[in-house]
C-alpha positions in Angstrom: -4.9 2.5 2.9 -4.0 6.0 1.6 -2.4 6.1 -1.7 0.9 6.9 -2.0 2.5 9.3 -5.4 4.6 7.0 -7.7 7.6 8.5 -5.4 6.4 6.9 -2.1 5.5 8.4 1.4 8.0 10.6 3.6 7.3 10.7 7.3 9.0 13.9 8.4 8.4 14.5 12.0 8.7 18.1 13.3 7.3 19.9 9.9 5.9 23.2 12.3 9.2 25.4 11.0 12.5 25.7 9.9 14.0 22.7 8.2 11.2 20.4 8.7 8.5 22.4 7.1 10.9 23.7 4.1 12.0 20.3 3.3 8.1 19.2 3.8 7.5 21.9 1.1 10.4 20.5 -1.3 9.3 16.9 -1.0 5.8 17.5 -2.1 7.2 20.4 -5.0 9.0 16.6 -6.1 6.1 14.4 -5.6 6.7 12.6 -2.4 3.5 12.1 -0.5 4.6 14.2 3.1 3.2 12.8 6.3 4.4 15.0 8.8 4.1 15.7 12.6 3.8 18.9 14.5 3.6 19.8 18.1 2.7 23.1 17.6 -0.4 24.9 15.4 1.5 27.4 13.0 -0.4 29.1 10.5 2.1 28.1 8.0 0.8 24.5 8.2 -2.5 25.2 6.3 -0.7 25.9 3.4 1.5 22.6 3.7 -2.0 20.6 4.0 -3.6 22.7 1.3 -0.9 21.7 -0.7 -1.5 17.9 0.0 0.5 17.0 3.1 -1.0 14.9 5.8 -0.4 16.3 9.4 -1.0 14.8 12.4 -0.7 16.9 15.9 1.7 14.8 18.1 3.0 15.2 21.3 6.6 13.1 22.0 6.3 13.3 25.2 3.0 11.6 25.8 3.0 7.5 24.6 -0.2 7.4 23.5 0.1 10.2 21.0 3.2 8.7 19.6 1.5 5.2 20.0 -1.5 6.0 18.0 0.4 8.4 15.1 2.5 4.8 14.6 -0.7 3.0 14.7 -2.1 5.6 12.4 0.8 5.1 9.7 0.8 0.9 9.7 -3.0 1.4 9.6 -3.0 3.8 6.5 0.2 3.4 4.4 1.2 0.7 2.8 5.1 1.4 2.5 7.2 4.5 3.4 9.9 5.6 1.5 11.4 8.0 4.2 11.2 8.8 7.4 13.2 11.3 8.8 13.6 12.9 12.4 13.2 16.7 12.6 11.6 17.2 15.7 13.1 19.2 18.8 12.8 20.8 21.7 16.0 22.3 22.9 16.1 24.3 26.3 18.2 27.0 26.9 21.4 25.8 29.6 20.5 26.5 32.6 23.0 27.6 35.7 25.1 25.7 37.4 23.4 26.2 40.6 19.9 25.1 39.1 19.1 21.3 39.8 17.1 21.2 36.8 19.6 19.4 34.3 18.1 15.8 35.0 14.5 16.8 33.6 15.9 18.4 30.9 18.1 15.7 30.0 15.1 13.1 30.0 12.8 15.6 27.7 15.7 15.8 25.1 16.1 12.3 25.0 12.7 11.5 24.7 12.4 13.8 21.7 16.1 13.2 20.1 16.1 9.7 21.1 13.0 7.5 22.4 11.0 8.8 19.8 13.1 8.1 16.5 14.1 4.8 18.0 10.7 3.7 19.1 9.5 5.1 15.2 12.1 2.8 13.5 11.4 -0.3 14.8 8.0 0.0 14.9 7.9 1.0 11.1 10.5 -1.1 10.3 7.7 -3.6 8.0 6.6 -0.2 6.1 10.3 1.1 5.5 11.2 -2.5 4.1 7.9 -3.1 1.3 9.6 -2.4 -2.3 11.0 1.0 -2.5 15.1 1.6 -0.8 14.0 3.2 2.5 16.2 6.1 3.8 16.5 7.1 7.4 17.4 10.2 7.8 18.1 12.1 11.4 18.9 15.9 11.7 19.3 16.1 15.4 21.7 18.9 17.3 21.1 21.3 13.6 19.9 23.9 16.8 22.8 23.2 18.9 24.9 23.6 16.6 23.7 26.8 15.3 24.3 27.9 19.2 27.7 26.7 19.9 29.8 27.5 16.3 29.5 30.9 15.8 31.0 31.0 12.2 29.3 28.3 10.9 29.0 26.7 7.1 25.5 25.7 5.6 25.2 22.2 6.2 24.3 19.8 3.7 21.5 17.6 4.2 23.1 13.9 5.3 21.3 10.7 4.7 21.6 7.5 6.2 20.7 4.6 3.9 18.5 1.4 6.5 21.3 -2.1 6.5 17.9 -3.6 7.2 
């Protein structure tokens, strides 16, 4: 088992840029232990492993790299303080005319949907050992960007587990 910092693990999926790797960067400035997920090499990503955090390359689409990382994580760590879904792939809209919307609807689902859900349960033992666990989920931040043109910073929303 890896050990944890007195704070407890985070499981941020999605760490690659943006949000995800800046709140990877905070948590471990605070002294969380940061497991994080990326689907995407970025060179920024040495630094966030030089710095402590443990990153695993996983694909949301493909089972059996989703399957193993949660394999990986009841194998390894004990309990998990966090675990909070960052990771997206949004495509652009496509035309009216394009008969394309029904694969691009399952791949954002997938990644926004099957993944977190499929995470929770199956981490539900390590959210629930000790420590409150916080799920947190920061889905449509991209969309949202896109479709309000005048927008406020948002402020980071946590949802406490009822488990």
């Amino acid at each position: 088992m890896r050990g944890t910092s007195m704070k407890g693990a985070v499981v941020i999926t999605g760490v690659g840029k943006r949000l995800g790797l800046a709140l990877a960067h905070d948590l471990l400035e605070k002294g969380y232990r940061v497991v994080g997920t990326y689907r995407t090499d970025y060179p920024e990503l040495e630094d966030l492993q030089a710095k402590g955090a443990d990153l695993h390359q996983v694909d949301f689409y493909q089972p059996e790299s989703l399957n193993g990382f949660i394999q990986y994580l009841n194998l390894e760590y004990s309990q998990l303080r966090a675990l909070i879904h960052n990771a997206s792939d949004w495509s652009p809209d496509e035309p009216a005319r394009s008969n394309n919307h029904a694969q691009v609807l399952q791949r954002m689902m997938a990644i926004h949907v099957g993944a977190p859900y499929q995470m929770n349960l199956a981490l539900q033992g390590l959210l629930n050992q000790g420590l409150t666990p916080t799920i947190s989920f920061t889905l449509a931040i991209m969309w949202l960007k896109k479709a309000v043109k005048n927008t406020q910073p948002m402020q980071p929303v946590s949802l406490r587990s009822t488990t």
